[in-house]
FIFI-618004 format. One record per residue: z, y, x of N, C-alpha, C in turn; residue in one letter. Coordinates in steps of 0.2 Angstrom, whole numbers, padded with zeros to 4 digits, always signed. Example, Ala and Ser with C-alpha at 12.3 -4.5 7.8 and 13.67 -1.06 7.14 Angstrom:
+0039-0028+0066+0039-0022+0062+0039-0016+0066A
+0035-0011+0064+0036-0005+0068+0039+0000+0064S
***
This chain:
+0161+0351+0275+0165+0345+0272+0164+0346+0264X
+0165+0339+0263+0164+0342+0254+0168+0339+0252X
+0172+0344+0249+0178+0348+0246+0179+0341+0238X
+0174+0340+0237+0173+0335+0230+0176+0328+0233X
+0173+0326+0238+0175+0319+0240+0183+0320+0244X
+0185+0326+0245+0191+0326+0246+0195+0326+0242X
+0192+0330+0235+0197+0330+0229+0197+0323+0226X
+0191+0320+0226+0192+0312+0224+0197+0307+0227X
+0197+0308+0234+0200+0303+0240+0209+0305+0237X
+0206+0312+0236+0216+0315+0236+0220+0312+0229X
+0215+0311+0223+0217+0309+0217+0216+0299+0216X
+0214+0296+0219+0215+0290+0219+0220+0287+0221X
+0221+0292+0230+0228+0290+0233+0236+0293+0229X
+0233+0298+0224+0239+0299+0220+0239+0296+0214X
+0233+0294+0211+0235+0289+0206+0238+0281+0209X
+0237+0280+0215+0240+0272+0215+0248+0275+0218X
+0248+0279+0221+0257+0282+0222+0260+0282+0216X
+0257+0284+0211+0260+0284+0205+0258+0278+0201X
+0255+0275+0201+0256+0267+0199+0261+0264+0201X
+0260+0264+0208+0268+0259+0212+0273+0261+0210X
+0274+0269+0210+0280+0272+0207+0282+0269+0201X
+0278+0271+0196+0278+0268+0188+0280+0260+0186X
+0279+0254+0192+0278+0249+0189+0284+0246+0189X
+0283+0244+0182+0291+0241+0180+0294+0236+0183X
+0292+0229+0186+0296+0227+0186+0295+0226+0195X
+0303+0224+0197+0304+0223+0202+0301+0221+0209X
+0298+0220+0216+0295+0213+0218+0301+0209+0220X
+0307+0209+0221+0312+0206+0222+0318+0206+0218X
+0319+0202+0215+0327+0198+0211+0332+0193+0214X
+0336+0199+0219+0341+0195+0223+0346+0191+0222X
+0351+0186+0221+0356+0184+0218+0361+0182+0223X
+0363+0186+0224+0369+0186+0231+0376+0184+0229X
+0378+0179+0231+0383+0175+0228+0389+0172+0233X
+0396+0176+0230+0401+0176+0234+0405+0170+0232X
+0405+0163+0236+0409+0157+0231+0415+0159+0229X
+0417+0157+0224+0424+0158+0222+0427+0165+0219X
+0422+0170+0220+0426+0177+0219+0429+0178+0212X
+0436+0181+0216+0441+0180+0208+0439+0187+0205X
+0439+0187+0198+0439+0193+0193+0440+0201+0197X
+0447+0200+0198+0450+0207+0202+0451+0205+0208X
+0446+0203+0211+0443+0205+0219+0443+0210+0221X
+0437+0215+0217+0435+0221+0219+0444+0226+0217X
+0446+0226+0215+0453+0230+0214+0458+0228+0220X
+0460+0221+0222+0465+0218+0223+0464+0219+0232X
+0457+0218+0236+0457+0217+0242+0451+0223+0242X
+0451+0222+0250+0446+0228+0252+0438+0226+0251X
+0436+0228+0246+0426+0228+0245+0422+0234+0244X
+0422+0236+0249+0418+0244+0248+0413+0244+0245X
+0409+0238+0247+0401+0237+0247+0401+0234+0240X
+0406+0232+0237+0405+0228+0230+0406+0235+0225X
+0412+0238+0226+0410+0244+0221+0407+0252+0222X
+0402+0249+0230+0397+0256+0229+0393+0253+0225X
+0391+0246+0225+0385+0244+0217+0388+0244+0212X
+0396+0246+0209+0398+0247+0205+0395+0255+0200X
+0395+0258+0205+0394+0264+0204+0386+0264+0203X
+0382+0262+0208+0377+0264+0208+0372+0256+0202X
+0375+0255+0198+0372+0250+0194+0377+0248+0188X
+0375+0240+0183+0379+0240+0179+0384+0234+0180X
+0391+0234+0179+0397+0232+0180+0398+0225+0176X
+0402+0222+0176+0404+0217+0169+0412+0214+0173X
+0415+0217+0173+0422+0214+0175+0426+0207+0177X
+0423+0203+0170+0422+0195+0169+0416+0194+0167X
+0410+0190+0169+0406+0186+0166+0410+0179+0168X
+0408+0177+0162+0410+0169+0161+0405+0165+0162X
+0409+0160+0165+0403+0153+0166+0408+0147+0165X
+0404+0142+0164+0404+0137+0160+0411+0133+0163X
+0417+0130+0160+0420+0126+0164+0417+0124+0172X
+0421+0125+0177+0418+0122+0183+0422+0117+0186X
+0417+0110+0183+0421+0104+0183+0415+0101+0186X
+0416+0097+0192+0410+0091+0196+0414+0084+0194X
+0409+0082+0188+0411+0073+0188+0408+0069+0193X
+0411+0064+0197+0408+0060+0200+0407+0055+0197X
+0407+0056+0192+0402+0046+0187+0402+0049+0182X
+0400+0046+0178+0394+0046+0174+0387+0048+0172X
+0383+0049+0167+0374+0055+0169+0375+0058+0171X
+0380+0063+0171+0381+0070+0173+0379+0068+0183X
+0383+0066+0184+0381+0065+0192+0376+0060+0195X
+0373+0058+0189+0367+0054+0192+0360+0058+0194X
+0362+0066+0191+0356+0070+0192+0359+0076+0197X
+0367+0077+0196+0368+0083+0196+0374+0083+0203X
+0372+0086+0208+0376+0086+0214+0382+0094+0215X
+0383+0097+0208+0388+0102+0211+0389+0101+0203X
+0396+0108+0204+0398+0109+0197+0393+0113+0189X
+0398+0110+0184+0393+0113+0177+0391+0122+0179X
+0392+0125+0180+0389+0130+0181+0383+0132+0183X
+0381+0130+0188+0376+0130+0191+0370+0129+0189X
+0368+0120+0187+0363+0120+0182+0363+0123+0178X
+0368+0127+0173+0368+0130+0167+0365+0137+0169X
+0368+0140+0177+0365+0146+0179+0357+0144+0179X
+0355+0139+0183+0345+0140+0185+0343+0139+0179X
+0345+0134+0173+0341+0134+0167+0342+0136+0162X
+0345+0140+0162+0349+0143+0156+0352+0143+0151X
+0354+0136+0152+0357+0131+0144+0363+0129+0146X
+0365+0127+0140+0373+0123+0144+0372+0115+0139X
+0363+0115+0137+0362+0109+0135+0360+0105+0141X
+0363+0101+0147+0359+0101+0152+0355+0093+0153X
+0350+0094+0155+0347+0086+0152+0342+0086+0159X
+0341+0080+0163+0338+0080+0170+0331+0084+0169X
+0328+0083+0162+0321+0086+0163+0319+0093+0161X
+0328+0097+0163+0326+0103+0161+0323+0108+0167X
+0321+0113+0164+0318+0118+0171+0321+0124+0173X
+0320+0123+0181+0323+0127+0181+0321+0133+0182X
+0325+0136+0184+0324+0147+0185+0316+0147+0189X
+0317+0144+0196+0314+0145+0203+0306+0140+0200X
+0308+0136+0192+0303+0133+0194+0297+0134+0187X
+0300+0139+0185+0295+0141+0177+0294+0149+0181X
+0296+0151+0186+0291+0157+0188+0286+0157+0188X
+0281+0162+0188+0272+0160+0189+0272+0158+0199X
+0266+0152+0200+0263+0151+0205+0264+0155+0212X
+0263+0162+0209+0260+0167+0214+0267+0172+0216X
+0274+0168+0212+0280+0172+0214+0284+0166+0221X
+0286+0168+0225+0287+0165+0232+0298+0164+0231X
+0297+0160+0229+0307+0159+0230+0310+0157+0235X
+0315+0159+0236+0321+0156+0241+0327+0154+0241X
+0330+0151+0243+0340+0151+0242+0340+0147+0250X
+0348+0151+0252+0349+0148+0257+0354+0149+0256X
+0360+0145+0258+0368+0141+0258+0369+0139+0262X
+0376+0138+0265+0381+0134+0268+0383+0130+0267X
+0378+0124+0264+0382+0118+0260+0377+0114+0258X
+0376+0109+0258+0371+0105+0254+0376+0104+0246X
+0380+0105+0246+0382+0105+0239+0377+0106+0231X
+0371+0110+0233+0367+0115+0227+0363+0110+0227X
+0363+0105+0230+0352+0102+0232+0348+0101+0224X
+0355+0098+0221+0350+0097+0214+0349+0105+0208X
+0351+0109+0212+0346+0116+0208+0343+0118+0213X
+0342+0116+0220+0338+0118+0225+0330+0117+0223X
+0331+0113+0217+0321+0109+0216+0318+0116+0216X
+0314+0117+0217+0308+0120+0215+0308+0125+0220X
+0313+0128+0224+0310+0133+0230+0306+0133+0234X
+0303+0138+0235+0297+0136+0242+0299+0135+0247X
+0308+0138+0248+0310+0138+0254+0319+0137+0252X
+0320+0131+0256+0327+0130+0256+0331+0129+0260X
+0335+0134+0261+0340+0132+0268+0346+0129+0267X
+0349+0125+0267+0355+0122+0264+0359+0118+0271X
+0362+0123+0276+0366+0119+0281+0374+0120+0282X
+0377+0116+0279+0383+0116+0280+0388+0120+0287X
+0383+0120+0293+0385+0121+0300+0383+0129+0300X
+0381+0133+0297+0380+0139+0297+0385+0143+0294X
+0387+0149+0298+0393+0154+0296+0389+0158+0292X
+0394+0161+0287+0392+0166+0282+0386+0170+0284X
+0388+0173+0289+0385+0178+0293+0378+0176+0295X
+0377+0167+0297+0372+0165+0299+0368+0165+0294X
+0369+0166+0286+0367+0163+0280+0363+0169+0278X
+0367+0175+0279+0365+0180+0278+0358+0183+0282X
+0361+0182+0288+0354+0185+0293+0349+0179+0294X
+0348+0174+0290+0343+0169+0290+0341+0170+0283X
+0344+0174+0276+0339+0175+0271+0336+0184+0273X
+0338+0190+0278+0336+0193+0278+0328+0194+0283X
+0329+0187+0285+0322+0185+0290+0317+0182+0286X
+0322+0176+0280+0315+0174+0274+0313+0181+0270X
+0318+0184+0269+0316+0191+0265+0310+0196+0268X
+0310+0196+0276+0303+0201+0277+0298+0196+0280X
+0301+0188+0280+0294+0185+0283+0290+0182+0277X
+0295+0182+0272+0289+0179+0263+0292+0183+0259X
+0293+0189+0258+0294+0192+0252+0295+0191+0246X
+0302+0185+0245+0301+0182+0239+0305+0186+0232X
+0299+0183+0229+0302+0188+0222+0309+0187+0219X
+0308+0181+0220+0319+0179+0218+0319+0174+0224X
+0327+0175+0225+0331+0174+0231+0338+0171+0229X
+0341+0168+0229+0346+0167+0231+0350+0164+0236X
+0356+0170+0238+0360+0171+0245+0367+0168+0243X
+0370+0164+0247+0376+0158+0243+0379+0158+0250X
+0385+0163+0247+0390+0163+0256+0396+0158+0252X
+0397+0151+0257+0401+0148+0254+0410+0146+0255X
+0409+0149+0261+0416+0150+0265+0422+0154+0260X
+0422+0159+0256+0426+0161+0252+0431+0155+0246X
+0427+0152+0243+0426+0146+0239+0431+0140+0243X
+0429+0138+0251+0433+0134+0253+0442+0139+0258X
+0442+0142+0257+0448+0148+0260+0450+0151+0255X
+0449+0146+0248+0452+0147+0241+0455+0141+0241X
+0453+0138+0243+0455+0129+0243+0461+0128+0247X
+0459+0133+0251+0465+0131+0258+0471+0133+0256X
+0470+0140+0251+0479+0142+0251+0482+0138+0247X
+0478+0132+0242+0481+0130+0237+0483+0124+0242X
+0483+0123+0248+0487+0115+0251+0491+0119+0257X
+0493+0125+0257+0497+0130+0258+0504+0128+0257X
+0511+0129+0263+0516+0125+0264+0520+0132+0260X
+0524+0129+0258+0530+0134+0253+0533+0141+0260X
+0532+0139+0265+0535+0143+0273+0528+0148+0271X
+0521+0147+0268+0519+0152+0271+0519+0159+0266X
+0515+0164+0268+0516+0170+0264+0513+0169+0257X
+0505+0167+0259+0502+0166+0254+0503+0159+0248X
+0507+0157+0250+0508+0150+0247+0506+0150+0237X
+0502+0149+0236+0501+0148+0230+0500+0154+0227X
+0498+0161+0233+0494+0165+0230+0490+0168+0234X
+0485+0168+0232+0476+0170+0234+0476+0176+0239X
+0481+0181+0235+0481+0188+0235+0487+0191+0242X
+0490+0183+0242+0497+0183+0246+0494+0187+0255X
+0501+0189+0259+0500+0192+0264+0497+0188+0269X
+0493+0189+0272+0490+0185+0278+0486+0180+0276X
+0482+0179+0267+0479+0172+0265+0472+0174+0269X
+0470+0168+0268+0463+0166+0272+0458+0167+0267X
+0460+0168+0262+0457+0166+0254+0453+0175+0254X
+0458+0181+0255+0456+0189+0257+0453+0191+0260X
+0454+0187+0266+0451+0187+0273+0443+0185+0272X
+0442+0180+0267+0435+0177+0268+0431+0182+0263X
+0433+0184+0258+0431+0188+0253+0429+0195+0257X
+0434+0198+0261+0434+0204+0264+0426+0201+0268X
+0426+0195+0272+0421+0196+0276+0414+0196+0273X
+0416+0194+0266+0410+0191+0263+0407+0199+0261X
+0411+0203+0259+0409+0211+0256+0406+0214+0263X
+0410+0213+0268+0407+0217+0274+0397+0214+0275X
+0397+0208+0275+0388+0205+0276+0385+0207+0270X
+0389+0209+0265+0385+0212+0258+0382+0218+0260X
+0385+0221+0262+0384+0228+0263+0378+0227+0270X
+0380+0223+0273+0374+0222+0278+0366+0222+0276X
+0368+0217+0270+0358+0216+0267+0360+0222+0264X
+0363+0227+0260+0358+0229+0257+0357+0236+0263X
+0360+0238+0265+0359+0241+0272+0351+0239+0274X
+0349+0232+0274+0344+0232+0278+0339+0232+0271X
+0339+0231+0266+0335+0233+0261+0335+0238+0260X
+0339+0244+0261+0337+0251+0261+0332+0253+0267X
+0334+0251+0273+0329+0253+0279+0326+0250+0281X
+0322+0245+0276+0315+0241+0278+0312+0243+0271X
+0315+0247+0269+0310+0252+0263+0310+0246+0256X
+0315+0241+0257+0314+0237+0249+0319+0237+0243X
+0323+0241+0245+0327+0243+0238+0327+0246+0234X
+0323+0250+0234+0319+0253+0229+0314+0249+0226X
+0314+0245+0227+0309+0238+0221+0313+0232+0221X
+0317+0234+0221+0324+0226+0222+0328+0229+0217X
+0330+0221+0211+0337+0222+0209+0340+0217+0213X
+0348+0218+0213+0353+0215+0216+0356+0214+0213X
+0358+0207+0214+0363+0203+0208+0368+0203+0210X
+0375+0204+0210+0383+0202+0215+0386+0200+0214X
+0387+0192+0213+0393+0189+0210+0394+0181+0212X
+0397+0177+0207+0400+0170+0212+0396+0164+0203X
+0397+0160+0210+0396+0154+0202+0401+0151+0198X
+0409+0154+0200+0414+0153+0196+0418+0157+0198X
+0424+0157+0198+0429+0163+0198+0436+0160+0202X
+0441+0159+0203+0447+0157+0209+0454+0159+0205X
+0458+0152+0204+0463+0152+0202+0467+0157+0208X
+0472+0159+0203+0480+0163+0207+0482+0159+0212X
+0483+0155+0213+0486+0148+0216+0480+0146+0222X
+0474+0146+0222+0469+0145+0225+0464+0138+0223X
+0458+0136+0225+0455+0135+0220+0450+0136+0212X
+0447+0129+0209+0446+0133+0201+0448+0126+0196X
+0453+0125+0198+0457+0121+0194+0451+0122+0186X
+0450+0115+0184+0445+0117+0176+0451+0120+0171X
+0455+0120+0169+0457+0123+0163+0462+0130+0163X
+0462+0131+0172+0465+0140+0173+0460+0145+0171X
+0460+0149+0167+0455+0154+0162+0452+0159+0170X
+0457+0159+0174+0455+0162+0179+0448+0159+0182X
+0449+0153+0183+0440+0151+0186+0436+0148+0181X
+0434+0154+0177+0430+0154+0170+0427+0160+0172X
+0429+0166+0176+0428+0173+0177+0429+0173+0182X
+0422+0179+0185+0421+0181+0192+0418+0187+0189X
+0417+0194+0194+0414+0198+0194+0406+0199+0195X
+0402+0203+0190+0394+0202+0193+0394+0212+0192X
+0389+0211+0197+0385+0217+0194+0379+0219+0197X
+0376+0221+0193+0366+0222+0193+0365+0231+0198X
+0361+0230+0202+0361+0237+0205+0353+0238+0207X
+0350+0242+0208+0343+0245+0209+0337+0245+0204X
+0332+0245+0205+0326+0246+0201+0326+0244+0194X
+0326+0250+0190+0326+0251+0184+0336+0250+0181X
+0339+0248+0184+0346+0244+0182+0352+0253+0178X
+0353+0254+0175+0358+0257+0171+0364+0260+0178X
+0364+0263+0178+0369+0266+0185+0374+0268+0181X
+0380+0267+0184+0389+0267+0181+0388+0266+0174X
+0388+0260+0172+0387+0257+0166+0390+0250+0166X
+0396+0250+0162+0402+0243+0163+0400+0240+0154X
+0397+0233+0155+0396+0229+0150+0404+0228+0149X
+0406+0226+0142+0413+0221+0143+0411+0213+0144X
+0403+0210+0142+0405+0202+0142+0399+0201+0147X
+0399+0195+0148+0390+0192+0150+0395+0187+0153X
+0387+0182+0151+0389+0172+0152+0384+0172+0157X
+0386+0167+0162+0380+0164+0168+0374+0163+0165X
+0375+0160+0160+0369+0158+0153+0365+0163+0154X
+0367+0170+0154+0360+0174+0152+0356+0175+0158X
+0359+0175+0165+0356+0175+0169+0350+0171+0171X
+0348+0168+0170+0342+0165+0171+0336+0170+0167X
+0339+0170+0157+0334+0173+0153+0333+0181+0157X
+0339+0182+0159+0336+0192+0161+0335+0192+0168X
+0335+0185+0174+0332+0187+0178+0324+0186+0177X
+0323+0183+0173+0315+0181+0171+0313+0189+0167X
+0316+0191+0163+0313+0198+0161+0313+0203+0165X
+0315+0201+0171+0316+0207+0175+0309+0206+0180X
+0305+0198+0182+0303+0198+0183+0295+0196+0180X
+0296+0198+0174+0291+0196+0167+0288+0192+0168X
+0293+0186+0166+0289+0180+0167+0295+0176+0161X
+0291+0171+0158+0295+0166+0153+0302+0164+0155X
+0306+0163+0152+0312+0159+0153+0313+0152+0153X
+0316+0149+0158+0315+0143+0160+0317+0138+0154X
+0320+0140+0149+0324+0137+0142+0323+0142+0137X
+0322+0137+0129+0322+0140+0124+0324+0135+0118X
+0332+0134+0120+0332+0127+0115+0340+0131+0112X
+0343+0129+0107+0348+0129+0104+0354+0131+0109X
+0354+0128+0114+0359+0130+0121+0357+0139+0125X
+0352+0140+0125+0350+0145+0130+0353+0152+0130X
+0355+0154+0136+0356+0162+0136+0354+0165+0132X
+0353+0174+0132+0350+0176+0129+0348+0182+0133X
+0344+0188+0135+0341+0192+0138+0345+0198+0139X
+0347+0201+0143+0354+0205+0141+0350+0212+0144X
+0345+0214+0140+0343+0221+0141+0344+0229+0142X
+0354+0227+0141+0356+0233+0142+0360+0234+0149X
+0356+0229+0151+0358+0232+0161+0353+0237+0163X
+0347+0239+0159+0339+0241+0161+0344+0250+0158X
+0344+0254+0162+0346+0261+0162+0338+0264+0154X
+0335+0261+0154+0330+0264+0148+0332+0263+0141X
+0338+0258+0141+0338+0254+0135+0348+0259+0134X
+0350+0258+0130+0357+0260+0126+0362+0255+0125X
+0365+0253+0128+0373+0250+0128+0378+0249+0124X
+0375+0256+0119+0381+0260+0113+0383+0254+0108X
+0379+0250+0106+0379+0244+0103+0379+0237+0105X
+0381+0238+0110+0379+0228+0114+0384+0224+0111X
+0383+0217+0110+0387+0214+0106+0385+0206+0109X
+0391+0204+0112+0389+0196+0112+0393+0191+0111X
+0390+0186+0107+0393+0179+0104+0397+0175+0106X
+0399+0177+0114+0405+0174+0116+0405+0167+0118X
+0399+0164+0118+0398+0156+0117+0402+0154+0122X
+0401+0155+0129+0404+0149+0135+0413+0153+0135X
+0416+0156+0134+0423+0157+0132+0426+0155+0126X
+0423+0154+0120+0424+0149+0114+0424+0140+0117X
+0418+0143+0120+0416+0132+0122+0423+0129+0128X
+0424+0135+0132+0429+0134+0136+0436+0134+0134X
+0439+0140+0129+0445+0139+0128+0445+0131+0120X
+0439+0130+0119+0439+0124+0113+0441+0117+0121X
+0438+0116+0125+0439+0109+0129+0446+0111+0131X
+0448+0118+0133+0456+0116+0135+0460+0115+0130X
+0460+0116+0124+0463+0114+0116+0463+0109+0116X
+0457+0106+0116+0457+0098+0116+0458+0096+0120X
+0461+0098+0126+0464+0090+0131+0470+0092+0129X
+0473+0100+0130+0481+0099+0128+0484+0094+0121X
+0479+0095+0114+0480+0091+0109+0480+0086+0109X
+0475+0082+0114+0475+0074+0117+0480+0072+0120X
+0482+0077+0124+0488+0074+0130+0494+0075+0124X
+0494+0078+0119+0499+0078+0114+0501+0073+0110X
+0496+0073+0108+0495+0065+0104+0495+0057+0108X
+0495+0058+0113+0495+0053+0117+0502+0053+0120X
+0507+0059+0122+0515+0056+0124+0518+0055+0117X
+0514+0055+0109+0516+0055+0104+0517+0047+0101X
+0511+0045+0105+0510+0040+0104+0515+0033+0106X
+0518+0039+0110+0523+0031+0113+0528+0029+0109X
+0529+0035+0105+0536+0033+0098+0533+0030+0092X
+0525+0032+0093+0522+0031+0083+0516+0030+0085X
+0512+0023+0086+0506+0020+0086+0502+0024+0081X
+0503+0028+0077+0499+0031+0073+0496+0035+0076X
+0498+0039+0080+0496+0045+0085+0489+0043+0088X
+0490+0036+0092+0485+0034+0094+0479+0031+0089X
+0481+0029+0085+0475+0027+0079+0470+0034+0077X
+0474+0039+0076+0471+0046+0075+0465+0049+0081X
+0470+0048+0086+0466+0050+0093+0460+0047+0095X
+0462+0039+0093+0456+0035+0091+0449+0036+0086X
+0452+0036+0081+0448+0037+0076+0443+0045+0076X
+0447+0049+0080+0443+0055+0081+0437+0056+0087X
+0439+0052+0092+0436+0049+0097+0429+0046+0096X
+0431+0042+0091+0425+0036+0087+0421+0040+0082X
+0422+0045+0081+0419+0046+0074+0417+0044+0069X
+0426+0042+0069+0427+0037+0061+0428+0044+0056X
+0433+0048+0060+0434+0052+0054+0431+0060+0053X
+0424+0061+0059+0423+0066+0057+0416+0065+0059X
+0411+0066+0056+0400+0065+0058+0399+0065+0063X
+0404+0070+0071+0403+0069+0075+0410+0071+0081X
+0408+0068+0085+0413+0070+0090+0413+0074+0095X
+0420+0076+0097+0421+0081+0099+0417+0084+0106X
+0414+0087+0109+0407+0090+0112+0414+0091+0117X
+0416+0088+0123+0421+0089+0126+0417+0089+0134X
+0420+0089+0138+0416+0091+0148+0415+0084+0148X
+0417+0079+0147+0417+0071+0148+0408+0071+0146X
+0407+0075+0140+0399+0072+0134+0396+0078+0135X
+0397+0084+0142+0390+0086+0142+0384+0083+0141X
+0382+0080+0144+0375+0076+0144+0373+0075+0136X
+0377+0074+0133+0377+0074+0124+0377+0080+0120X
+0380+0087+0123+0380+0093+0120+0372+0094+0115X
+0367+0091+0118+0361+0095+0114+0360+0090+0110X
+0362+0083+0108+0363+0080+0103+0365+0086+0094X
+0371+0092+0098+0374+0097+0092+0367+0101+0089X
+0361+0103+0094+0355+0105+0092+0357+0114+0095X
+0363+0115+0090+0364+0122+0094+0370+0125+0096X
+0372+0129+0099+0379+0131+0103+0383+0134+0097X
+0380+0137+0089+0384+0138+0088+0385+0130+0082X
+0382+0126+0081+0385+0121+0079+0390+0115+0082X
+0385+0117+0091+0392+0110+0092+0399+0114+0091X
+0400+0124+0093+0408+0127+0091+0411+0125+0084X
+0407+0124+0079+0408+0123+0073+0412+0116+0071X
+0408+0111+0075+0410+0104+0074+0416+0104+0077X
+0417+0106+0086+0422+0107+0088+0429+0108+0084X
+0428+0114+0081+0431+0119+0077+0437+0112+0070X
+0431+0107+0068+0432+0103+0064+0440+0098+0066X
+0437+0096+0073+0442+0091+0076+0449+0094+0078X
+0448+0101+0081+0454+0104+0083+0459+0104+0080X
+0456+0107+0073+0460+0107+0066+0462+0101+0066X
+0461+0096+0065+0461+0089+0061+0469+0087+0067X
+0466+0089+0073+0473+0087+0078+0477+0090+0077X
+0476+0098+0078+0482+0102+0074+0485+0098+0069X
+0484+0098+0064+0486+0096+0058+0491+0090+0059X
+0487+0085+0063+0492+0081+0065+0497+0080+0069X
+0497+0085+0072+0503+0087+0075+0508+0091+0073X
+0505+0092+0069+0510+0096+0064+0514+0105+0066X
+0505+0106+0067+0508+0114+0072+0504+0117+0066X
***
């Protein structure tokens, strides 16, 4: 036998183990999505499976996303079939404009994508997947053992898993009769709303169950969170602070383990699932996330710091309806209320107007997120002032 060709054959098959061991980025970036999940979820009701990837990855208590408001008229709905979150999740921006790109659809050629839901709700961020399940007739359970079969039958680099049932059993409490227990709380005895949540943790723990014993979590990040967060009351009423924040957290390959961010926006999500999977970011305009590198356990945390953009842009549009609706029961004593309210609307009195949920589709007119806060910032005042607060 010679002993040469065997130290050869032994050192190749040890360099490519230690290749695959070594290679940075992931083949899978999961995004598993709980509809509706409120902030303190994981504290409130039973989620084992959500805070053993608390533990074993990195945390963010509240990530913020964009007002979750669905207009049915105007541009906004002429492209867009669900609420602002969403497109702002796939493309990164919260400039959002029909010709933006999305997450699924600036990865390179040779990465394989998926999303499967309970809803056709999503179709218009549904574009660019190779593969889209979208049936409203399919139980949670269903949703989940149907992205576990697209998972070992095409091994797609990014995935997103979208249980929807939580989000409508959030709904339900809110048309809840004053007789019942849970009546106007999520958290109340016997709601449907905990119940949906609980079941949604238990099928979490399912995949990643089957990710562990089909040998791919160890090359998987896991994402776990929601596309908006659930009022007290049930629902995500647009101006309750409570569905502006859901819980996320990042767990596996390469990801920072017991490591709790304080902020992160849906915004970034697109740029850092794209660095995860080295490949460009679907946006790169004055609107766009930012890369949030200190989920990567390589990197340091001790200094993270973020500009807060979609919690400023949010608590600015609930300002400005309250100041409108102020100046408008003002108006029934003193027609000058209204000429102001006017004049501010028009941009008589200020270069430009107010970047409010009505004129998304105009936000990237502002060129950047922190100009259109700025101008914002301009009118608040101006109404203030005229209200005399």
């Amino acid at each position: 036998m010679n002993f040469n060709i065997i130290k050869s054959s032994f050192f190749i098959l040890l360099l490519g183990v230690t290749t695959s061991a070594m290679a940075k980025t992931p083949k899978h970036v999961i995004l598993f999505m709980i509809d509706g999940l409120h902030w303190q979820a994981p504290e409130k009701v039973k989620m084992p499976n959500f805070k053993a990837l608390m533990q074993q990855g990195t945390y963010i208590e509240k990530s913020y996303v964009l007002l979750p408001h669905h207009p049915t008229v105007g541009d906004y709905s002429k492209y867009n079939s669900c609420s602002f979150p969403n497109p702002v999740l796939h493309s990164g921006t919260v400039f959002i404009k029909p010709e933006n790109k999305l997450l699924q659809e600036s990865l390179p050629a040779n990465l394989t994508t998926a999303f499967v839901v309970n809803t056709a709700a999503y179709r218009s961020v549904a574009r660019g997947f190779d593969t889209s399940i979208m049936d409203g007739k399919l139980t949670d359970e269903q949703v989940v053992d149907s992205a576990i079969n697209l998972l070992d039958q095409q091994q797609p680099a990014f995935m997103r898993v979208h249980l929807q049932s939580p989000g409508e059993l959030g709904r339900s409490v809110n048309s809840a009769t004053p007789d019942q227990a849970f009546y106007e709380d999520v958290f109340g005895k016997g709601s449907p709303y905990v119940a949906g949540i609980e079941n949604a943790d238990k099928l979490l723990g399912k995949f990643v169950r089957h990710l562990k014993e089909s040998g791919k979590w160890d090359d998987t990040v896991l994402i776990a969170t929601s596309d908006h967060g659930q009022s007290n009351i049930g629902w995500h009423p647009l101006f309750d602070e409570d569905s502006w924040a859901t819980p996320m957290v990042f767990a596996g390959k390469g990801i920072a383990k017991q490591r709790t961010l304080p902020y992160f926006e849906h915004t970034d999500l697109a740029a850092t699932i794209s660095m995860l999977l080295d490949a460009k970011a679907p946006s790169n305009n004055g609107g766009s996330g930012r890369i949030v590198k200190e989920i990567l356990a390589k990197n340091d945390a001790e200094n993270f710091n973020h500009p807060q953009y979609i919690k400023t842009i949010n608590e600015q549009n609930k300002r400005f309806s309250m100041y409108k609706a102020e100046l408008l029961l003002a108006s029934d004593d003193n027609l000058h209320y209204s000429i102001i309210l006017a004049s501010l609307e028009n941009t008589i009195l200020t270069p430009e107007p107010f970047y409010h949920q009505d004129r998304i589709t105009e936000w990237h007119k502002a060129g950047t997120t922190e100009h259109m806060i700025a101008a914002n910032d301009i009118i608040l005042e101006q109404m203030k002032t005229a209200l005399g607060k």
